[in-house]
N, C-alpha and C positions, 0 to 999 in steps of 0.2 A: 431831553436827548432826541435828534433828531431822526428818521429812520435813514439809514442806507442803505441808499437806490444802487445795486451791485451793475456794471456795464453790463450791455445788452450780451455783447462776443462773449463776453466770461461767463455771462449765463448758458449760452449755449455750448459751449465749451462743458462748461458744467456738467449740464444734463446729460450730453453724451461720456462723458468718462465715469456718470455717475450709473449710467449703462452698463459699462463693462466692468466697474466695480461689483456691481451686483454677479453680475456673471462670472466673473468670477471668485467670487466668495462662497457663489454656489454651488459651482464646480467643485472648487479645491474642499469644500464639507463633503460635499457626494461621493471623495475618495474614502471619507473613512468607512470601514464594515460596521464600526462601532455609533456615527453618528446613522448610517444607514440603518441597521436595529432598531434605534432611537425615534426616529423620525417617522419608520414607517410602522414601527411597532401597534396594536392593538388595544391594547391596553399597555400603560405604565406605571409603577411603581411609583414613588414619591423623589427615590433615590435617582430612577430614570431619568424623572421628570427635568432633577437639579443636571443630569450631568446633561441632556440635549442642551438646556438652556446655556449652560456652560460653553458649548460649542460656536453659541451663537453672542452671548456678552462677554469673551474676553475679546475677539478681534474685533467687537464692532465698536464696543468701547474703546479700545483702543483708536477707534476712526474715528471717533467725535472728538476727543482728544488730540487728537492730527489736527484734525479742522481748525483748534483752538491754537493752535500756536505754527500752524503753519500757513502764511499768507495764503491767502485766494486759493484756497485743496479745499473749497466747501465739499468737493464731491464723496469726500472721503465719511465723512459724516451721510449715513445709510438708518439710523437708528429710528427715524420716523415710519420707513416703509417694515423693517425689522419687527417693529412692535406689533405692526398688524400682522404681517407674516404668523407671528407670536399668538396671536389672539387665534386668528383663524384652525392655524392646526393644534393647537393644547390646549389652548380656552385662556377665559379671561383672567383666574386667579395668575396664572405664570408670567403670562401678558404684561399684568399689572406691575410685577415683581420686575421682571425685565426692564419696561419703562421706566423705573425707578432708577435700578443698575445704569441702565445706558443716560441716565440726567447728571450722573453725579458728575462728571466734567464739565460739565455745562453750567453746574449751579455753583460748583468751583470757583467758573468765571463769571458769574456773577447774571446769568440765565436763570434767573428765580422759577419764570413760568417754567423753565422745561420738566422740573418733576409733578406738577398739579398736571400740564398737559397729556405730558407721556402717559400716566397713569389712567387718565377718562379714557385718550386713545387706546391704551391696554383694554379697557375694559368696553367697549364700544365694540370695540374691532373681537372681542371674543363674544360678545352677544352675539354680532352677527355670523359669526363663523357655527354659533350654536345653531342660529337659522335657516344656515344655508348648507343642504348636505354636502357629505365631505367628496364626490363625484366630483360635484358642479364647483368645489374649491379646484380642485385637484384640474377640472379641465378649463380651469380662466385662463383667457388668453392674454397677453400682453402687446396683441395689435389691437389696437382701438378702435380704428377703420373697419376690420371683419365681426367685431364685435360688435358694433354699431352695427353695421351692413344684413349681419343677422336678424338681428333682434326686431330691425323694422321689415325684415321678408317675412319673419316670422311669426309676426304681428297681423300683418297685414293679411294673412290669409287668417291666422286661429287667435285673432287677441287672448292673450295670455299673459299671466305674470312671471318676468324672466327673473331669476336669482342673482344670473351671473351680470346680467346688466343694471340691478341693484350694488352689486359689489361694487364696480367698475364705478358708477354715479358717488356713492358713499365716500370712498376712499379719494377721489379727487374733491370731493365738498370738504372732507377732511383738510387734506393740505389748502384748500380756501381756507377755512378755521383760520389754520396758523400762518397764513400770512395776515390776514385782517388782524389778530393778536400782535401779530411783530407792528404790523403799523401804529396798533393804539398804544403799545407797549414798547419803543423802542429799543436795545438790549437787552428787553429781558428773554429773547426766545429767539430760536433761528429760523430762517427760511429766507429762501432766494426770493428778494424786492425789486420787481421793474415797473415803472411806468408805463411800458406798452404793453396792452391786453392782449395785443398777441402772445408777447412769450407771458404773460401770465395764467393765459389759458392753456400755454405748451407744459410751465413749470406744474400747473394743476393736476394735467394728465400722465407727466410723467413718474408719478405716485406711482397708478396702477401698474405700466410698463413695468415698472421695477419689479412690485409685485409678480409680477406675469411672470416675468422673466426668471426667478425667481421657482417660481412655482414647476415652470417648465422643463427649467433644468431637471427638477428630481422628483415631475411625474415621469419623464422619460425612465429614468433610473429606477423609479418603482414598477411599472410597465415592464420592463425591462425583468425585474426578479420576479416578478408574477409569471412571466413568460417562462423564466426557467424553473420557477417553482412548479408550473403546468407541466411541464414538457418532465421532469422529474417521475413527480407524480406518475404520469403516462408510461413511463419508461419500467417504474416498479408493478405497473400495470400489467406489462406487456411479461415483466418477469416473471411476476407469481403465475401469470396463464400458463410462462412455458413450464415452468416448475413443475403445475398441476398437472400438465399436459405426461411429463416425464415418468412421474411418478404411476401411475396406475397401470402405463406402459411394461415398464422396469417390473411390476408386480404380476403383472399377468405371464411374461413369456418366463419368471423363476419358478413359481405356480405349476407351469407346464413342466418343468426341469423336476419340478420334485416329484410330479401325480407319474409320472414317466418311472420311476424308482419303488412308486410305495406297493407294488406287489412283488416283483421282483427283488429287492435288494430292503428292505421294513429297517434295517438299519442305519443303512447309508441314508436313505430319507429322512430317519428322526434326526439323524447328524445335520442333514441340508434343513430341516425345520429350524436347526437351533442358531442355523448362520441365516436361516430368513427371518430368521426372530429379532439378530441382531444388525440386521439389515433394517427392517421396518423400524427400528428402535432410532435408528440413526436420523428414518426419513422424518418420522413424523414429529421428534423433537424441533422445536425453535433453532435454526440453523443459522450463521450468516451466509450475506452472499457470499462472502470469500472465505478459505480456510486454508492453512497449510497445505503445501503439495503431500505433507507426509501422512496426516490426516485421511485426503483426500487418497491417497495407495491405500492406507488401509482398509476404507470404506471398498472400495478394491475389491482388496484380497480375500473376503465373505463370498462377494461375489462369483468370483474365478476361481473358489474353492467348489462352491457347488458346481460349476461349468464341468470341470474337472474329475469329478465324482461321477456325477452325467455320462462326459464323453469316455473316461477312462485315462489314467494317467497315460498309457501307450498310444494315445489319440490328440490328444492336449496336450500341449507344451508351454509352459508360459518362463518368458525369460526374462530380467530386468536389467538395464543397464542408467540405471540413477545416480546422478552427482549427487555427492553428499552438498552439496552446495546451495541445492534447488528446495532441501526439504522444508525449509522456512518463507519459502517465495508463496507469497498470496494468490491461489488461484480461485476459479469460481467452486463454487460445490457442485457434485455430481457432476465432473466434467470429464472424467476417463470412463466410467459406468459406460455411456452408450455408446462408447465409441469402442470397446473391446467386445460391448454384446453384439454391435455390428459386425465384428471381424469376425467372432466364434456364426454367427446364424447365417452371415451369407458370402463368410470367405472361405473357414474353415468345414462350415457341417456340411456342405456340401461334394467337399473330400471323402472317399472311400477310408483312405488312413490318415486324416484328422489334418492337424498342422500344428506348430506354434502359431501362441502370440508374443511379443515383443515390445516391452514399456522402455523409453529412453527417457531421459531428461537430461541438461545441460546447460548451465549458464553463461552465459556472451556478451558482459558488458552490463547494461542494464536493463536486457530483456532474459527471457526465460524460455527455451523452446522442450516441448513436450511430445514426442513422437510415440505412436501406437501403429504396430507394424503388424501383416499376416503375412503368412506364404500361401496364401488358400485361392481361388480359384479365378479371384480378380473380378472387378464389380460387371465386366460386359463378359465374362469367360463362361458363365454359368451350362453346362449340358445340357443339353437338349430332354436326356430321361431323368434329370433329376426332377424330382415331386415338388409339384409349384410352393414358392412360398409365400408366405403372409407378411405382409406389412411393408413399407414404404420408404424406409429411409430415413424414419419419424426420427431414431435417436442422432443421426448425423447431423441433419436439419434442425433439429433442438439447439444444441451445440452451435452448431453457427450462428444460429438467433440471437441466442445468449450472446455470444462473444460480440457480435455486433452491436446491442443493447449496451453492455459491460463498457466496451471498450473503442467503439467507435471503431478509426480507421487507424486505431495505434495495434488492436488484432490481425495479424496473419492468420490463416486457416486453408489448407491446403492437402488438396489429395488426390496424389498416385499411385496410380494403379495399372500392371499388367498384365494381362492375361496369361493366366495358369502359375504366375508368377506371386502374386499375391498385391496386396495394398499398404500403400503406406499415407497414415492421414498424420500431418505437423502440423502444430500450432505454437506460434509465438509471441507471448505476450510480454508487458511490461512487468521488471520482475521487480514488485513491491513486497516490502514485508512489515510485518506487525509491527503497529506505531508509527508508520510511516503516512504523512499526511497525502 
């Protein structure tokens, strides 16, 4: 049998749609979450292992398959660079497996070499990927020109042994292999045959291209969850600070509220002891970030019991006006706490006869808005003889952190205030509830 020499135009034709094959096959995997798991996983199961591979030999067998019954669609048939792909990132026992899978329409038609090939290829191509760290896989390029271009600046000042220009070299000696094979063998194996060494040297290199191409699509996409798995991280970072930050706050100015009581009033303090008991109980348990709004009133109403005790019921007032609506809406925890100890410390105590506070909530669609209102003295109204106070705004500023962190710019957070008139701070968020993804 003689070999066939495929036209020059078809070859290039070829190459290039065997281009965008790639690219797209890459693409359209990189939408699954589930092949993404797979791919970029750390370790894998054995079960893993089968279902990545799965991802990648139903459509591509199906491509070799194409090739075989549908005139001149060589490009469709991918399974040579696949294999290395294969080797590279899983190793070579899968490799091998793979190779195999992707020969069976081949040896169908009567391509004997393609399962002995595919399979050394399997196994070649994951020796080298054992070689080569998984970095220098992950940053191969599929320009050949900057690859090149590198590697001799690179040289040239600090000779050294490059990996990725080992790859790059291999992988086109590879598809030399099999065309030398198709020549001495003709029908029993595939690859694109021309008489000019130009495009035989084009067909050589476009091996790695594919590769590259390949590879680039879904280091981007890896790159890409690293970045958000960082920025995550960072975020729960910034949360537990503010958490910390809150807490010992919150603990210090109730402290003050009880030691204010315990010579005067020994009862009413052991009473505030037993709602600080059940306050700390609250804090230092394993919490989520998010809880019921009804939860979070509760955690509350300990609170604003001892405030009240404190100030005296004819001094304090507190009023609620909550939709039954809202009491299942996810908000953060400890999220009313400093924003009504802000209203009692530097709206209301600084009133001769006290004030209300004012809890609202409301649901509008599918947000949630939460309103904590004072009549007290308003944030710039403060007297002149009143006795300086302490602290800065810390739990208002918490609160906005938080909702910032949380929720980006789907939180509103908002506060007015009039002088002698009192404050009102709103916040509206997105109103999620349990089991809601």
């Amino acid at each position: 049998m003689e070999v066939v020499v495929v036209d020059n135009r078809l070859i290039l034709i070829t190459l290039l749609v065997k281009l965008g094959v790639a690219a797209a096959v890459a693409s359209a995997l990189a939408r699954s979450r589930t092949f993404q798991s797979l791919l970029f996983a750390e370790r894998r199961s054995r079960y893993q292992t089968v279902g990545l591979l799965a991802f990648f030999l139903v459509p591509l067998t199906l491509g070799v398959w194409l090739r075989l019954i549908v005139p001149n669609f060589q490009a469709a048939d991918i399974s040579f660079e696949t294999v290395i792909l294969l080797g590279l990132l899983v190793g070579p026992g899968p490799a091998v497996l793979s190779g195999i899978v992707l020969s069976a329409p081949a040896v169908y038609h009567h391509e004997y070499l393609a399962l002995p090939f595919n399979a050394i290829l399997g196994l070649a191509s994951g020796v080298l990927g054992g070689f080569v760290q998984k970095e220098e896989i992950w940053d191969f390029t599929p320009f050949i020109d900057l690859s090149l271009y590198r590697w001799i600046r690179r040289n040239l000042r600090k000779p050294r042994f490059d990996r990725q220009f080992l790859m790059l070299l291999l992988i086109a000696l590879f598809e030399a292999c099999r065309e030398s094979l198709v020549r001495m063998y003709p029908g029993k194996l595939f690859a694109l045959v021309t008489d000019s060494w130009g495009l035989r040297v084009l067909v050589w290199l476009s091996a790695p291209v594919v590769v590259g191409i390949s590879l680039k699509v879904w280091n981007a996409l890896r790159l890409e969850i690293k970045l958000e798995e960082q920025k995550h991280l960072l975020l729960e970072a910034r949360l537990d600070a503010l958490q910390r930050q809150i807490n010992p706050h919150f603990l210090f100015n109730t402290l003050n509220s009880i030691a204010s009581l315990v010579r005067s009033k020994p009862e009413l303090a052991r009473e505030m002891t037993v709602k600080l008991a059940n306050i700390l109980r609250a804090l230092l348990k394993d919490h989520d970030t998010y809880v019921p709004l009804r939860n979070e009133l509760s955690f509350t109403d300990d609170y604003l019991d001892i405030e009240v005790v404190r100030f005296g019921p004819d001094k304090l007032h507190v009023e609620k006006d909550i939709d039954p609506k809202t009491l299942d809406v996810l908000v953060p925890s400890i999220l009313l706490q400093p924003l009504i100890e802000n209203s009692i410390k530097h709206g209301l105590e600084p009133r001769i006869h006290g004030g209300t506070v004012t809890l609202r909530s409301r649901l509008e669609g599918d947000r949630v808005s939460i309103e904590v209102a004072d009549d007290g003295v308003g944030i710039m109204a403060r007297p002149e003889s009143a006795l300086p106070r302490q602290g800065n705004g810390i739990g208002m500023q918490n609160v906005r952190e938080r909702l910032e962190v949380l929720y980006g710019k789907q939180a509103r957070f908002k506060v007015v205030s009039n002088p002698g008139r009192g404050t009102l701070v709103s916040i509206e968020l997105p109103a999620h509830l349990p089991g809601e993804g």
